[in-house]
N, C-alpha and C positions, 0 to 999 in steps of 0.2 A: 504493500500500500504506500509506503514512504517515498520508494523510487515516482510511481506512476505521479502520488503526488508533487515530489519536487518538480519532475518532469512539466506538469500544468501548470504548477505556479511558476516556471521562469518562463514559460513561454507567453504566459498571460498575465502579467503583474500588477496590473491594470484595474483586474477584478479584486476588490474589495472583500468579497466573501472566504476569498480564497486567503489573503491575509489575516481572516479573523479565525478560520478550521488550522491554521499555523501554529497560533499561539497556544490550541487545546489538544494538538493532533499526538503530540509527543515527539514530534520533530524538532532536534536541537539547534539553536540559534544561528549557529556559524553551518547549517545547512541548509538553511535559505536567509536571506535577504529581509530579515523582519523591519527592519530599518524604512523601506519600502514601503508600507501600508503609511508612518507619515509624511512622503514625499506625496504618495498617491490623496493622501487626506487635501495637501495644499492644493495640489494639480484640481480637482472635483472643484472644490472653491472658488480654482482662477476661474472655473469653468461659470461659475456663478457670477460674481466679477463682471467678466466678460461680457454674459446676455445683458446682465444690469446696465452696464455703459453703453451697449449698443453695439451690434455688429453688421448690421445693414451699411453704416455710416460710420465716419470716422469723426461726426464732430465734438461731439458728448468725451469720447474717451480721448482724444487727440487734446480736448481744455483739460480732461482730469491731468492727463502727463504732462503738460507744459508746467501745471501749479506744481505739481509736486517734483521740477526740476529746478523751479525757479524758488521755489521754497528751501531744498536741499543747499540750492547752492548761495541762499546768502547768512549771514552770522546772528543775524535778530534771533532770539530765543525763541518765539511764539510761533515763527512763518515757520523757523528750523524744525521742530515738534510739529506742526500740523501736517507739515509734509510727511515725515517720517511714520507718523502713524497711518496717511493713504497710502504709502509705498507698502506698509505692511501688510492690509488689506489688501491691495491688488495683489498681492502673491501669495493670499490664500490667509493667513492667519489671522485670529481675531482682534484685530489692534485696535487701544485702546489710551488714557491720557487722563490724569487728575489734577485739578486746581487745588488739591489738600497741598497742605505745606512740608510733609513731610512725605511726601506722594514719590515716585520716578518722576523721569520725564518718559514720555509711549514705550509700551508696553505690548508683545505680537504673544498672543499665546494660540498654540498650533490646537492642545487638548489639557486633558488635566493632568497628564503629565508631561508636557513640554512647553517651555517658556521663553522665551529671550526680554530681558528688561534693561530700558537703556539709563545712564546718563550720560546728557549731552552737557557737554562744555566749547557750544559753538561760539560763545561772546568772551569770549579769554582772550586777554591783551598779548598781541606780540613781546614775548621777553617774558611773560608773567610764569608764576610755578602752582604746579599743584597743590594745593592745600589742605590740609591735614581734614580741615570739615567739609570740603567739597569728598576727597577722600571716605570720610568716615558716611556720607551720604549715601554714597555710590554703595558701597560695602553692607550696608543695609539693606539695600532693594530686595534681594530674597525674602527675606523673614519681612516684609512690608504686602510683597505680591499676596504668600501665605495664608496671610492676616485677611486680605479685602478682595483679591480677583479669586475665581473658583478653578484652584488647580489642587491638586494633591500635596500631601504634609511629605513625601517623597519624591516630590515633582522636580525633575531635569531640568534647572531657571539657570540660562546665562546672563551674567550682570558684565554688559558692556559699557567701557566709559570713551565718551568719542569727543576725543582732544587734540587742538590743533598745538600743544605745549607736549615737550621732553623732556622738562625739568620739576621736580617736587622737593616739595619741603619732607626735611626728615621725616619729622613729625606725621607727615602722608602717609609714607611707605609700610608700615604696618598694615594699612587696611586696606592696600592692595594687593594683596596676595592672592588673595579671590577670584580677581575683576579679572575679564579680557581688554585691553585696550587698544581702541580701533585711532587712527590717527583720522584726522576730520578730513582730510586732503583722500586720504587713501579711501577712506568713507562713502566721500562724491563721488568716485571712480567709482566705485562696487552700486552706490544707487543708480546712477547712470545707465551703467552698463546691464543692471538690473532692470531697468524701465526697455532699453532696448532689446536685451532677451523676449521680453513679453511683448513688445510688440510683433518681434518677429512669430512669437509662437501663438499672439490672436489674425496675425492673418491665414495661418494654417487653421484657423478654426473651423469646422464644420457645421457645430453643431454637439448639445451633451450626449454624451456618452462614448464617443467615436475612441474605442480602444489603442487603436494606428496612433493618433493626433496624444494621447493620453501619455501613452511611454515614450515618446519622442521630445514629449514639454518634461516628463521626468529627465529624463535624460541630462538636455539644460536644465532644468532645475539643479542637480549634484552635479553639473560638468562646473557651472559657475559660482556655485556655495550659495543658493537661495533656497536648498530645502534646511531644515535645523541641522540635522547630521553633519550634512559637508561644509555648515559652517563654523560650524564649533569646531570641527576638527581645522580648517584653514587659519580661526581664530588660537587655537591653541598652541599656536608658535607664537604667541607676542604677548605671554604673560605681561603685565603692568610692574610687575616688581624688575624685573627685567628691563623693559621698555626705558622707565625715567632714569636718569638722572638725579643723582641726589644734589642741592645746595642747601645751607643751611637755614 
């Protein structure tokens, strides 16, 4: 039974059901592809996405991506976050953003156990250093998601800190140990190139369900680090303890 099943599931990876008799079949992890059913979760979503903005016409989705290009790419705090949470939403997760004072800044959660939560530090002065409470901020985000969005007390939560500065106070570096940190520059690039992935893969659009169309958008998804997986793992070469610079 095990063989006939791997055999179906990598040839159809597509199918959702077949992801979910995986996890009860008794088939071991590193003999298929579990990882898979949440690339498939976002792929279904972009698919939702998609019909929402319109696929007859490009002009509904062509304003959504111009805002959330031009939002990414300037320093104001508010335009910077609104953008990043539609970018997260167009690529399937449920992105989200709080005016609570001790809140994140957007927050993409795939299911209740997978999470990416950001701090942005996109209005940091050229020359400036990280600081111990910007720091100890970012380092909280988990036990904050926890507390208020509905994800799991074992939930898989990346805490990304996205900074256009190399330099931190001592005093920082303790409570980055944690964090991944994304440079802001390197950031725009990956949103960017992010926004143009997907347009290339809504004019291949069909229509929902089209399994062809389905594993070819997975594909790009983990070729470019926009499903959770491939990004955590691209992200986890640039530990933040690593990354800064110490000054006093």
């Amino acid at each position: 039974f095990k063989d006939y099943f791997k055999k179906a599931y990598k040839s159809s990876p597509s199918i959702q059901w077949l992801n979910q008799i995986a996890k009860y079949s008794g088939i071991k992890a590193n003999e298929v592809n579990l990882t898979n059913k949440t690339t498939m979760t976002l792929i279904e979503r972009l698919e939702q996405r998609l019909v929402h903005l319109g696929t007859m016409h490009n002009g509904d989705y062509s304003k959504f991506e111009k805002e959330v290009r031009e939002g990414i790419s300037i320093n104001d705090s508010d335009a910077f976050e609104e953008a990043q949470k539609k970018l997260g939403w167009l690529l399937g997760y449920e992105a989200d953003n709080s005016e609570d004072e001790a809140a994140p800044d957007p927050w993409w959660v795939l299911d209740s156990d997978h999470c990416i939560v950001f701090e942005d530090h996109s209005e940091a002065e050229n020359g400036s250093s990280l600081s111990p409470k910007k720091a100890r901020q970012a380092s909280s985000h988990p036990s904050w998601i926890k507390d208020n969005v509905d994800v799991n007390e074992e939930a898989n939560i990346i805490p990304i800190l996205v900074t256009p500065v190399e330099t931190a106070h001592k005093g920082a570096l303790p409570h980055v140990k944690e964090l991944y940190v994304w440079s802001l520059d390197e950031y725009r690039d990956w949103a960017n190139n992010a926004l143009t992935i997907i347009r290339d893969i809504r004019s291949k659009f069909t229509g929902v369900g089209d399994m062809a169309w389905r594993a070819e958008a997975a594909q790009k998804y983990e070729k470019n680090y926009l499903d959770f997986y491939s990004l955590k793992a691209f992200l986890e070469d640039s530990g933040a303890k690593e990354y800064f610079y110490e000054v006093a």
